[in-house]
N, C-alpha and C positions, 0 to 999 in steps of 0.2 A: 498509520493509514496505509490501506495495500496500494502499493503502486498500480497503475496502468498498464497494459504493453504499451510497446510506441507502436509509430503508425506503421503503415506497411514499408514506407517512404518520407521520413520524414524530414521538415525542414531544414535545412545545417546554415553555418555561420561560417562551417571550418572544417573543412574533409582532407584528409592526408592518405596518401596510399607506398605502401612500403614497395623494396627491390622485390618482395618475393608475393607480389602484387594484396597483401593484408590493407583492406581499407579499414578506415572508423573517422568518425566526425564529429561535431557536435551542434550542436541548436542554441537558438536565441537564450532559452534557459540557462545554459553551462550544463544540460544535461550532455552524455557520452554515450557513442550509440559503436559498435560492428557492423561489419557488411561482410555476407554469408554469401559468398555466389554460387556458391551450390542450390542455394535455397532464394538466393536474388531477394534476400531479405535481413532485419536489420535489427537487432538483440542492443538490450540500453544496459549499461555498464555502470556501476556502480561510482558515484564521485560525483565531483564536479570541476568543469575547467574553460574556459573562454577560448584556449587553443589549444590543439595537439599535433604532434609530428609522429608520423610512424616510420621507423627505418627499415622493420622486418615486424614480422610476430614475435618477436625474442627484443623488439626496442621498440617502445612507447613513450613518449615524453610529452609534457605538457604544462602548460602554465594558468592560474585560478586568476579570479578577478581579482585577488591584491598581488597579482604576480609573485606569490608561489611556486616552488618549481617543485613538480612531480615526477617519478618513471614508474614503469610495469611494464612485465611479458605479458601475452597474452594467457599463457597459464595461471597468473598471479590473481589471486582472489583481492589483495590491497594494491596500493599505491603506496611506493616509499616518499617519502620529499627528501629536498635535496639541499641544501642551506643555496643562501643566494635569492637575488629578486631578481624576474626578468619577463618582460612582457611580450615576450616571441622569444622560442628554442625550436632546436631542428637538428634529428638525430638520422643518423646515416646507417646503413643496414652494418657500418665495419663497425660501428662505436662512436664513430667522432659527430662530437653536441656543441654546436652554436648557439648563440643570441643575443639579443640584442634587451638592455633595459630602460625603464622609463626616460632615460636623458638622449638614449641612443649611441649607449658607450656600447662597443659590441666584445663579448668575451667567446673563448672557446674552452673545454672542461681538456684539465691535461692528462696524460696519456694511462694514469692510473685512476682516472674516474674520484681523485678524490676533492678536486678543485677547481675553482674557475680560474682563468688566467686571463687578465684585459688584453686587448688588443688594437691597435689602432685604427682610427677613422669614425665614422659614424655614420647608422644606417635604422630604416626602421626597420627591414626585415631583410631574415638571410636566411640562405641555403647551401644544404649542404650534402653530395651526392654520395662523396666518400671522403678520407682527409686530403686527399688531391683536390678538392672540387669543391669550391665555395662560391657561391656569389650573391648579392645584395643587392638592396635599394636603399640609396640614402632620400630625405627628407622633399627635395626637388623633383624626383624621381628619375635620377641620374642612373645609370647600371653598372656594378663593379663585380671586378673576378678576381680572388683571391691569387695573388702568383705566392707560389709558395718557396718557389726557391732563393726571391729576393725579402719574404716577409713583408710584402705591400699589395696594395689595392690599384689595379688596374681599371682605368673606365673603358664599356665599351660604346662604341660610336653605332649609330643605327638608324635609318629615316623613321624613327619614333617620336613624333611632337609630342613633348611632355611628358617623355619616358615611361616608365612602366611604374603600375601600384600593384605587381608581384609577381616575381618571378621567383620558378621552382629549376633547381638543379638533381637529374634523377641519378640513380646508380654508374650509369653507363656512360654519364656524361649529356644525355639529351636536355637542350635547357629550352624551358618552355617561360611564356609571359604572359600578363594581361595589362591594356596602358588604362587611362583614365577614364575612357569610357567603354571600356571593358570586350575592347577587342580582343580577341586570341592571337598570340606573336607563336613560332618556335624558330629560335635558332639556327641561322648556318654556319654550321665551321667551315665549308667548305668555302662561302663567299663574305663569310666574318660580316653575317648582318638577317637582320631580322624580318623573317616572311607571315604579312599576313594569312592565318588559315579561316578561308571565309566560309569551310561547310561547320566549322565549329559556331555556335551558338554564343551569344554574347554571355561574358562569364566573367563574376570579380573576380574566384581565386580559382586558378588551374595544376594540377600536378600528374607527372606522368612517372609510369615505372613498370614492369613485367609487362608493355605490350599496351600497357591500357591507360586511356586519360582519364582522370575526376576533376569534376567541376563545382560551382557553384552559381546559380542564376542571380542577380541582385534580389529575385523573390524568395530563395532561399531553396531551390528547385537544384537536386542533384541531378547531375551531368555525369554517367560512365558511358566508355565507349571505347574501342578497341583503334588503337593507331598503329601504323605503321613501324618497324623494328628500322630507327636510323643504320644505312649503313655507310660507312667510309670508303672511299674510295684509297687504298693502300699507296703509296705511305700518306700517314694523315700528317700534317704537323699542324701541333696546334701546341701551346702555352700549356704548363702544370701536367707534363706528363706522368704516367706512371712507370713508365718504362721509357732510359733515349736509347733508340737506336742507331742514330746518326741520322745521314744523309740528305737530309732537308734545306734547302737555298737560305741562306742569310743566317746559317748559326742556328736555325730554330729547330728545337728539338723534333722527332720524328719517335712515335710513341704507338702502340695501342691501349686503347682502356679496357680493364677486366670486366668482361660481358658486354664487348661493343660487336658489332658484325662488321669487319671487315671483306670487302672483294678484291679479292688478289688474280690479275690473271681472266676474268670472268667468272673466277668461282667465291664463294661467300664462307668466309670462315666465321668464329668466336673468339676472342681472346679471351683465354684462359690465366 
């Protein structure tokens, strides 16, 4: 039977946008769709899958309705699978793949891609921006940040009644949310708490990355749109750096993140 095109715009369940701003999503079917911004139009992919995570165009991962796990570049004509079950994964533009399965045991794939490794705690869903940068939702909708120097799960604290149903952690570190009635949250590091964004549209799943946000409407109504490039105000210190530099009050590391914008001075740098 010849397939269809999809529509110009079609409906999603589940839109992921990578560090090197690569979107794709998918619909009520488990069909798999691209998003062309040159063409502001949307090419359906071959498969089937209930979720996807893009880290870059060179990492696509995704999970099928008997949670399956799948990857592919955007070059790749197939889908490899990958042993294991898990009903959310979330792959970072460096390589590093979270997630969580049916029970809500959460694992991360170890450093040669050839296994999964358990991990402690329990969440329905996680994220993951690089291998510094993880964070979740567990079951309550309580919010956790992976510390990675002590191997545990940190909560964080936020005037969020009834916490978040998802939060996205991008490349750069910008973390974004939506709580239960599908407000839009983003992050401060700078006052370690959570700012409603009320020109954003009400949206179940949010993810940001190269400059720009995707959404999803509860009618299944994709949401792009260009946001602001967080910048830090120098020295940042904030938990799971990439780099210590020192000098930060109370012991706490003092860091920048690779591709975050720093103002130093009055002027705005990159970390590279």
């Amino acid at each position: 039977k010849e397939q269809k095109p999809p529509p110009a715009t079609p409906n999603l369940d589940h839109i992921s946008i990578g560090a090197d701003g690569t979107i794709w999503g998918i619909d009520a079917s488990d069909n798999i769709y691209s998003y062309s911004e040159s063409s502001s139009s949307w090419s359906q992919i071959n498969g089937a899958l209930k979720q996807i995570s893009v880290g870059s165009s060179s990492k696509i991962w995704g999970v099928t309705v008997k949670d399956n796990i799948f990857y592919r570049t955007a070059d790749d004509t197939a889908w490899t699978q990958v042993s294991g079950s898990l009903k959310y994964v979330s792959v970072a533009s460096d390589g590093t793949v979270w997630g969580v399965n049916l029970v809500n045991n959460v694992y991360r794939r170890n450093s040669d891609n050839t296994a999964w490794v358990h991990v402690s705690g329990s969440l329905v869903q996680v994220s993951t921006g690089t291998s510094a940068m993880i964070w979740g939702i567990n079951s309550a909708g309580n919010i956790y940040q992976r510390n990675i120097a002590s191997g545990s799960w940190t909560q964080i604290s936020g005037a969020l009644s009834g916490g978040l149903s998802y939060v996205h952690v991008s490349a750069t570190g910008d973390v974004w949310g939506v709580d239960l009635v599908n407000n839009v949250y983003r992050y401060s590091w700078e006052n370690s708490g959570w700012i409603q964004q009320s020109t954003i549209p009400a949206l179940v799943q949010v993810e940001t990355n190269n400059g720009k946000l995707v959404g999803i409407t509860a009618s299944g109504e994709v949401h792009i749109q260009d946001i602001d490039v967080h910048i830090f105000e120098y020295p940042s210190c904030f938990p799971n750096c990439l780099v210590n530099n020192g000098g930060c009050p109370n012991g706490t590391p003092c860091h920048q993140r690779k591709g975050a914008v720093y103002r130093v001075s009055g002027a705005c740098y990159k970390a590279i």
